[in-house]
C-alpha positions, -999 to +999 in steps of 0.1 A: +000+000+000+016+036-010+024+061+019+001+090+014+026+122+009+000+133+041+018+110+061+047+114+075+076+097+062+103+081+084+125+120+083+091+138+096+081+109+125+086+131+157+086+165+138+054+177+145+039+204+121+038+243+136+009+245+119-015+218+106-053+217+091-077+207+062-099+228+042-132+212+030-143+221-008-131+222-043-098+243-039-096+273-063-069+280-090-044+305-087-052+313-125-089+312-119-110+332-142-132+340-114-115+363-091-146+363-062-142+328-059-104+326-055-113+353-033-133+330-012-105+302-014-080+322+002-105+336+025-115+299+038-079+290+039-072+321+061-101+312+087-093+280+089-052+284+092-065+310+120-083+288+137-056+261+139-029+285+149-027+296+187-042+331+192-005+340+211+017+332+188+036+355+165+039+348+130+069+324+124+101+345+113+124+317+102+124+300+072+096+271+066+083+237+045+050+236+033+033+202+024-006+211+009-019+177-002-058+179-016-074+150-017-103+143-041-122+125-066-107+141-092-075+165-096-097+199-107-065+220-108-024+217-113-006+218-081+017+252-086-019+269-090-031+251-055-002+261-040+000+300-046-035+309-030-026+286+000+005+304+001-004+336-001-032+328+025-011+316+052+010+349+050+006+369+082-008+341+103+018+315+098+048+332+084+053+366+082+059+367+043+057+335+018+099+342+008+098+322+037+089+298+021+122+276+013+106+243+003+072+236-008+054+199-021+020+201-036+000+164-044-038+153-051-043+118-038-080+105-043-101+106-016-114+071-022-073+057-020-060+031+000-038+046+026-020+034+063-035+050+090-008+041+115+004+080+127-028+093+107-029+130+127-060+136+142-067+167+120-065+144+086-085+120+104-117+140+111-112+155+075-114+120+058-146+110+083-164+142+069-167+123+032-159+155+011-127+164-007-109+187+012-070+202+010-044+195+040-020+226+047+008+218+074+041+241+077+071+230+098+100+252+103+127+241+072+156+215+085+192+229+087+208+199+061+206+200+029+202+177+005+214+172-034+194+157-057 
């Protein structure tokens, strides 16, 4: 059975997410034609990055990894125009300005999929009970190594 890119591999057991949580709906394109609705997007994506991120806490200042993974029946839109909006979204509430941004993975996995659920988190569990094709956002802070490749 294939890891789903939501869970995390054997480098990311441990390293828990500064920020993790799922967006129900059809996602909207970065090059969307209709500017309300990517309007709405990033506006959904703000509330609910708000709502996962401790009222407290500053911005994060240091340079990040983003994983936005939307899982769905079908793939409705390329990944570099999912990512953007998310982006763009999570700027202010998550990281102060998306040049933070160092690495970045974008995936659609069907919602219907078989995937392990051993270290499923409890955020992309509730979001898979729901039944409707959502979008999982989690940012860590980046890792010092680098790799080639």
């Amino acid at each position: 059975m294939p890891r789903s890119p939501s869970q995390p591999d054997r480098a990311d057991r441990g390293r828990a997410p500064e920020l993790e949580f799922c967006v129900h709906g059809e996602p909207a394109s970065a090059r969307a034609h209709n500017r309300a609705r990517l309007a709405a997007w990033r506006q959904r994506v703000r509330k609910a990055a708000g709502a996962a991120w401790p009222e407290d806490r500053n911005p994060i200042e240091l340079v990040v990894e983003l994983r936005i993974t939307h899982y769905g029946e079908r793939r409705v839109i390329d990944m570099d125009n999912l990512i953007k909006p998310v982006q763009d979204a999570l700027q202010g509430i998550a990281y102060v300005d998306d040049g933070q941004v160092k690495d970045v993975t974008g995936n659609f996995r069907d919602i219907d999929g078989r995937y392990p659920l051993r270290y499923i988190s409890p955020c992309l569990s509730a979001a898979f009970s729901n039944g409707r094709e959502f979008v999982h956002v989690r940012v860590w802070l980046a890792r010092d190594d680098e790799e080639l490749g």
